[in-house]
C-alpha positions in Angstrom: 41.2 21.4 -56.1 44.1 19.2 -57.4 47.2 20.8 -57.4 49.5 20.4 -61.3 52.7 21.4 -62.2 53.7 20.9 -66.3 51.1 17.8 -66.9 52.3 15.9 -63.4 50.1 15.3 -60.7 50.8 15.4 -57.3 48.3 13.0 -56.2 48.9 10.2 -58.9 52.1 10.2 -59.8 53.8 11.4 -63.6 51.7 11.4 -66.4 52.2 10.6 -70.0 53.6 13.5 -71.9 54.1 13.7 -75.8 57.2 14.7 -76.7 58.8 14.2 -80.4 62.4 12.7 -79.5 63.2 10.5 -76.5 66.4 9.2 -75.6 67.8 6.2 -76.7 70.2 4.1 -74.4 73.0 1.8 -76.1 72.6 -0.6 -73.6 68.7 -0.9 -74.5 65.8 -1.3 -76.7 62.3 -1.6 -76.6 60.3 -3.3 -79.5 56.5 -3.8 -80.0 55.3 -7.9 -80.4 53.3 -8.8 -82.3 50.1 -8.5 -80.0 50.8 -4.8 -79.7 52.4 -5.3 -76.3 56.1 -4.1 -74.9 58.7 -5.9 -74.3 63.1 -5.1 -73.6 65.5 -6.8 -75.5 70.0 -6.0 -74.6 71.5 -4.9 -77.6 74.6 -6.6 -78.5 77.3 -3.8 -77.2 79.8 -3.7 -76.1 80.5 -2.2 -72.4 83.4 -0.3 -71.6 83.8 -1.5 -67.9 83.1 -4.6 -66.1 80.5 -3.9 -63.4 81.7 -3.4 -60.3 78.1 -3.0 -58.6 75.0 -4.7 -57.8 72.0 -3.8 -57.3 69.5 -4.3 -55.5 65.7 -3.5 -54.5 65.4 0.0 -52.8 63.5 3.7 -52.8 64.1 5.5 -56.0 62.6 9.5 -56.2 62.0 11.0 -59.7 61.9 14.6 -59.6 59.6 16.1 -62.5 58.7 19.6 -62.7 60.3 20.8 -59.6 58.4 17.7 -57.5 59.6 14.8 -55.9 57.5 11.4 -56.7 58.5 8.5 -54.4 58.7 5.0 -56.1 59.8 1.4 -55.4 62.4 -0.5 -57.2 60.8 -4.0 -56.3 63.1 -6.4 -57.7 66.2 -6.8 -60.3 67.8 -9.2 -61.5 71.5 -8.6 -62.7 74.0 -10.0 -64.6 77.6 -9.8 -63.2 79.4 -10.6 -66.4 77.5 -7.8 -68.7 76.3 -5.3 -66.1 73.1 -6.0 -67.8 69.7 -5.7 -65.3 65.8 -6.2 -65.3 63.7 -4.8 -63.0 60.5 -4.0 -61.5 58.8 -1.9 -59.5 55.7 1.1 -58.8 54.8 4.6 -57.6 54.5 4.3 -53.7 52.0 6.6 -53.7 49.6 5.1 -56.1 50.9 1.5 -57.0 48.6 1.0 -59.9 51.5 2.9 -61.1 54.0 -0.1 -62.1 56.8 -0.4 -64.3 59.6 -2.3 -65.7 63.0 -1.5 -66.0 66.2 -2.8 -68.2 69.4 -1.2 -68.0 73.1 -1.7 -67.0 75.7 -1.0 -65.0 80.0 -0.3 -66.5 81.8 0.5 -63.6 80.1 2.9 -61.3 78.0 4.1 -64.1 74.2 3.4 -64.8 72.1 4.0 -67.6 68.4 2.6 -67.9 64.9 3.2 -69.2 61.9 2.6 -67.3 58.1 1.9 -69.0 55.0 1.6 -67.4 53.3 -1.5 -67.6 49.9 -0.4 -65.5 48.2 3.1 -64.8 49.8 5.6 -67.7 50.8 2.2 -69.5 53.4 3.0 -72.0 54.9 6.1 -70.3 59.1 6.1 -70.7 61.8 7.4 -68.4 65.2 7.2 -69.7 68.3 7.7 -67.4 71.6 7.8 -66.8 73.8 8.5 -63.3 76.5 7.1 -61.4 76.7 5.3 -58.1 78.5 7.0 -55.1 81.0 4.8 -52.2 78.2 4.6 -50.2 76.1 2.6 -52.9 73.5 5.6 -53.5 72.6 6.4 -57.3 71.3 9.8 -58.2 71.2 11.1 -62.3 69.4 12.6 -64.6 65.7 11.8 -66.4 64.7 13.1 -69.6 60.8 13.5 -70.6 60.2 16.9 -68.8 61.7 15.0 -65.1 65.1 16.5 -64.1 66.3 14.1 -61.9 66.3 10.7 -60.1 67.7 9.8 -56.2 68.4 6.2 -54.6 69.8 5.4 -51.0 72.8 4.1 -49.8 72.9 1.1 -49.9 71.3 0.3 -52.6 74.8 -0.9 -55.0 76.8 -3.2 -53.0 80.4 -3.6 -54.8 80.4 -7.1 -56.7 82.2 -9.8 -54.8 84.4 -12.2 -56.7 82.8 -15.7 -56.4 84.2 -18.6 -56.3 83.9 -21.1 -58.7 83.8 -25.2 -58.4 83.8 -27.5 -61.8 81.5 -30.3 -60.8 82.0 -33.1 -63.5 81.5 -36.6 -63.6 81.7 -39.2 -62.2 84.7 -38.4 -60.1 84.4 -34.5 -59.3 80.7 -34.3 -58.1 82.1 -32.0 -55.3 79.7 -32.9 -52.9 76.6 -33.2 -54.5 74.5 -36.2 -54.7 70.8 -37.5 -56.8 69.3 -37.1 -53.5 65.7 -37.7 -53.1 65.4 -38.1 -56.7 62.3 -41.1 -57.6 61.9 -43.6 -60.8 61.4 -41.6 -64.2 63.5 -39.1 -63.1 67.1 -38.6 -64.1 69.8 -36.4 -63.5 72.4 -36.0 -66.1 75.5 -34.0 -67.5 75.1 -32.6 -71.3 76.9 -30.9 -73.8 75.2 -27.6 -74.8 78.3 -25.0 -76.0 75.2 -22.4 -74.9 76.3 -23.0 -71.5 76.8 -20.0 -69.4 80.3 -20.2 -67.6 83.9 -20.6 -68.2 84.7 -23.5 -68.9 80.7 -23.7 -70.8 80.7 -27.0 -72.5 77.1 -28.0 -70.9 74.9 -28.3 -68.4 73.3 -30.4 -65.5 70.2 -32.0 -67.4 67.0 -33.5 -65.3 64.8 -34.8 -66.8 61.8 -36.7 -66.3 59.3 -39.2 -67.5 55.7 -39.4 -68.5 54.6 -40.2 -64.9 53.3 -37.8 -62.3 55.6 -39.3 -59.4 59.3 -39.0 -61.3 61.6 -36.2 -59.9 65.0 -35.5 -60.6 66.9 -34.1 -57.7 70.7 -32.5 -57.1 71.0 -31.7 -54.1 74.5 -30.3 -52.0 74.7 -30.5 -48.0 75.0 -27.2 -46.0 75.2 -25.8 -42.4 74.7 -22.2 -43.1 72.9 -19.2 -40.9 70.4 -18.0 -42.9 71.4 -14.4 -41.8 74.7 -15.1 -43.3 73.7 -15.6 -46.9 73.6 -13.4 -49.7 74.0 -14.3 -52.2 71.7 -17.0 -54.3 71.3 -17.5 -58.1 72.0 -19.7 -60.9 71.1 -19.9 -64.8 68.3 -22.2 -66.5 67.0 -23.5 -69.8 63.8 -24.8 -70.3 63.3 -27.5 -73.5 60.1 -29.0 -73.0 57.0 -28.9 -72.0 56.6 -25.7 -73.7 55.0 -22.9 -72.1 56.0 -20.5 -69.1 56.0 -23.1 -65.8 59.3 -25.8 -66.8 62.7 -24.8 -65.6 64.2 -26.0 -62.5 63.3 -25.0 -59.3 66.1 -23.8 -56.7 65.7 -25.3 -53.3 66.7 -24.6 -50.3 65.9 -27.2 -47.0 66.0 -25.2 -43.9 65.8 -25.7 -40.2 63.9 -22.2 -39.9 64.2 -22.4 -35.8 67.8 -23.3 -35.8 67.3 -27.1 -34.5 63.8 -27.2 -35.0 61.2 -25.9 -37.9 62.1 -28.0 -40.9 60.9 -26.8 -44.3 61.9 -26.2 -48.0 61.9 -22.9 -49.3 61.7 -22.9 -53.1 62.1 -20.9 -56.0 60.6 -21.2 -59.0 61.1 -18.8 -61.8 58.0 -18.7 -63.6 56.6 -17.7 -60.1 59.7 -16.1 -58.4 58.5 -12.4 -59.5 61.6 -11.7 -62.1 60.4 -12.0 -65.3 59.0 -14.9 -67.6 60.1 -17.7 -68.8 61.4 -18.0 -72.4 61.8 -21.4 -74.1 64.9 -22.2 -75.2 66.8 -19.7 -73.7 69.6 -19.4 -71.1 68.1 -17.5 -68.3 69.6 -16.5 -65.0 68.2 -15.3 -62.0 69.4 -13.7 -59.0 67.4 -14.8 -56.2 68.8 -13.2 -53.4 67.7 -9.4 -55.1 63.7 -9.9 -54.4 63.2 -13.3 -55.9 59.9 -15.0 -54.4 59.7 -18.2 -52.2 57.0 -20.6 -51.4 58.0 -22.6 -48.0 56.7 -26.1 -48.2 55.1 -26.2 -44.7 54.1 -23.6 -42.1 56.8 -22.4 -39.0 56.4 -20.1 -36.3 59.8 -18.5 -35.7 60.8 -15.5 -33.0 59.6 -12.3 -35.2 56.8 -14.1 -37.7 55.3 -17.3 -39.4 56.3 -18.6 -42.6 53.0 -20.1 -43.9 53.4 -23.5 -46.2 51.8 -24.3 -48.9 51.7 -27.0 -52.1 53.6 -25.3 -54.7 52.8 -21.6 -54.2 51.8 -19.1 -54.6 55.4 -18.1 -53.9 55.5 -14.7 -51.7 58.5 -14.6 -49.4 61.8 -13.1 -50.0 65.0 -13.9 -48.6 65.2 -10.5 -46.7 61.1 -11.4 -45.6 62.7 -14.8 -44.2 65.9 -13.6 -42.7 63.8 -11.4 -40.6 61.1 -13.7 -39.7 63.2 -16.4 -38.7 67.0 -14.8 -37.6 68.3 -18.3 -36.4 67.3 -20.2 -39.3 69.6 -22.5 -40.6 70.6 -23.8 -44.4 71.0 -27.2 -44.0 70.8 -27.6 -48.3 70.5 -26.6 -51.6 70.3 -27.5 -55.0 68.1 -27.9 -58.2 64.8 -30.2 -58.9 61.3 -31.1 -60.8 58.8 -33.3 -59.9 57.1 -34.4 -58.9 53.8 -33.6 -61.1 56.0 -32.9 -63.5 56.2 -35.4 -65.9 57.9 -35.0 -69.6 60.1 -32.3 -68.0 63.7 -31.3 -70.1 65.8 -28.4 -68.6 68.8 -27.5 -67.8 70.6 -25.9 -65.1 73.7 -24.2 -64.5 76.4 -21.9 -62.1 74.6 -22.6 -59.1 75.5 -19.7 -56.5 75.4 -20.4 -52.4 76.3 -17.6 -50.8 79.1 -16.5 -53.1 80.2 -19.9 -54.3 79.3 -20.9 -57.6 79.0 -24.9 -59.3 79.5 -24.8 -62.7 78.5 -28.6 -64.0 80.5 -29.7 -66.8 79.9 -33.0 -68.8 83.7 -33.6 -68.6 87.3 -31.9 -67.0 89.3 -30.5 -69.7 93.3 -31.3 -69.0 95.3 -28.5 -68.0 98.1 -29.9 -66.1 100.5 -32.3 -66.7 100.1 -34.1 -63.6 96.8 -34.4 -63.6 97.4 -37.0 -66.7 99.4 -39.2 -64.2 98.4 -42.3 -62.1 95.0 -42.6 -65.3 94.2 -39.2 -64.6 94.2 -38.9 -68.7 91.0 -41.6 -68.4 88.6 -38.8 -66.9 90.1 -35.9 -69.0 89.2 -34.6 -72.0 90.4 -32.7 -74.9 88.9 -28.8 -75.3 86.6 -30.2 -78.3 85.3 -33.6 -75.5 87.4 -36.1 -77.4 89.2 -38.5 -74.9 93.1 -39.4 -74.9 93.6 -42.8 -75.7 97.0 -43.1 -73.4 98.4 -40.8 -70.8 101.5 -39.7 -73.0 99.2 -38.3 -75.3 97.1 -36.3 -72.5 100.4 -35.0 -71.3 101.7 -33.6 -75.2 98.0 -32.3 -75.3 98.3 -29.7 -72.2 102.4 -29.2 -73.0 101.3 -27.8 -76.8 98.8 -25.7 -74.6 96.0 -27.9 -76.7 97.8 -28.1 -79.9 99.0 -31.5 -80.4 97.1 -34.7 -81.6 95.5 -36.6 -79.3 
């Protein structure tokens, strides 16, 4: 005989429950498409502190009706600037159970609603908590659950990154075309959609109609694997339409320490955090569950990382690290192609490990100095308009932007 407690079942999980008012974050909103299916969407408020956690994949126990139900925060994605997050994850127990999540974090506080998308499709948790020094969460559900639990560990306290302006053609900072092929192009663009500060564009590849063109950016490295932590960065997709554009973040790798070359890659429409949206500046936080495919097979120490041809993608970083502990970063950097031909995206704020590019189609002048010796020929005015003489490149940054130029 199967055990019950108020409509939840100890052998599969919570079960859907009518109720007649449900709990409505600020922070979020879920609308019906037009095909009848569910969907999140941020709404635009404002949050009263900046978020001084991330978080990241871990064990998360709902208590309803006096019972604990284990589940599994898979991945999240978060954004540092909002406190804004996306998630995934399923019942342990019964995984046919799975669910998505949107929510965000002000200051040490966390509010979020969870749906699920599988068994008991439709079924909404709402909740709100705070995070503890040690990085464990624990709250408060509504819809006849009392309570929800999470581990230390799983908040880490946001580190500041550091940012580098790469513009061209003098500032690349290190990064170079690479192995990029004829009919493929890399490029710097204006696009005031930017993410960043500054955000007057983008890096733009692009490619042509043939099946061989790749457009490549690539930066040097000489990392342990074990040491990095943090990897992300923002894209937009323009054409082909569809869910599989946007660029791909690539990482080669000497998985043995000297020996054991491959390329781990991420690509978003198969890197397990959400879909792809045309149009639209997306980021993704790789390092927090994102999905790899390695480009050929190595047998490290603790396991093998099997290659393929473009996926399916199925390791994590965490999955890799372990695998392979003296793995080595020797790269990293953006691409499509090849096989990709008519290809238009953009990418932006590349993060290694805690440092972050932000490609700019141009250097706005801020200092004086920086005017001198025909500094004033690479600089530009706020708006992208060039100085036509140092003198007025130096009144320009003395008016704090004001004066003619």
């Amino acid at each position: 005989m199967k055990l019950r407690y108020k409509k939840y079942s100890l052998s599969r999980g919570v079960h859907k429950v009518k109720t007649k008012t449900a709990i409505v974050l600020s922070a979020v909103g879920l609308l019906v498409g037009s095909g009848g299916g569910l969907s999140f969407a941020i709404l635009g408020t404002s949050h009263a502190d900046a978020p001084a956690w991330k978080l990241n994949p871990s064990s998360i126990t709902f208590t309803c009706g006096g019972t604990a139900y284990p589940h599994s925060l898979n991945t999240v994605t978060e954004n540092q600037a909002t406190g804004d997050f996306t998630g995934t994850g399923n019942y342990v127990t019964d995984p046919s159970y799975t669910w998505d999540t949107t929510g965000n974090v002000s200051g040490s506080n966390i509010a979020f609603q969870v749906v699920y998308t599988g068994s008991n499709a439709g079924y909404t948790l709402n909740g709100v908590g705070t995070i503890a020094s040690d990085g464990s969460v624990s709250g408060t559900v509504d819809n006849n659950c009392e309570s929800f639990a999470m581990p230390a560990g799983t908040a880490t306290h946001f580190t500041t990154p550091t940012q580098v302006v790469v513009t061209p053609p003098l500032n690349s900072q290190g990064w170079s075309t690479a192995d990029s092929t004829s009919g493929g192009v890399v490029s710097f663009n204006n696009d005031a959609t930017a993410p960043g500060n500054p955000h007057n564009g983008a890096l733009q590849l692009t490619t042509d109609s043939t099946a061989a063109a790749k457009a490549q950016y690539m930066h040097a490295a000489n990392t342990p694997l074990a040491s990095v932590n943090e990897l992300s960065y923002s894209t937009k997709q323009t054409a082909p339409a569809g869910v599989v554009a946007d660029a791909s973040y690539q990482m080669p790798v000497l998985l043995n320490g000297t020996s054991g070359f491959t390329t781990l890659v991420y690509e978003p429409y198969q890197g397990g955090q959400g879909a792809v949206v045309n149009g639209q500046w997306q980021s993704w936080d790789i390092a927090s569950g994102g999905l790899f495919w390695s480009t050929r097979s190595v047998t490290c120490s603790n396991g093998t990382i099997n290659g393929t041809s473009g996926g399916p993608a199925v390791y994590t970083l965490a999955q890799v690290k372990a695998a392979c502990p003296d793995a080595i970063v020797t790269g990293f950097g953006v691409n499509i192609g090849s096989n990709n031909p008519s290809y238009d995206v953009e990418a932006d704020l590349v993060d290694f490990n805690g440092t972050v590019y932000n490609f700019e189609p141009y250097a706005v002048a801020t200092d004086k100095d920086a005017c001198k010796n025909d500094g004033w020929k690479t600089l530009r005015a706020a708006d992208g308009s060039s100085f036509r003489n140092q003198g007025l490149c130096v009144s320009y940054v003395a008016s704090n932007g004001k004066s003619q130029h």
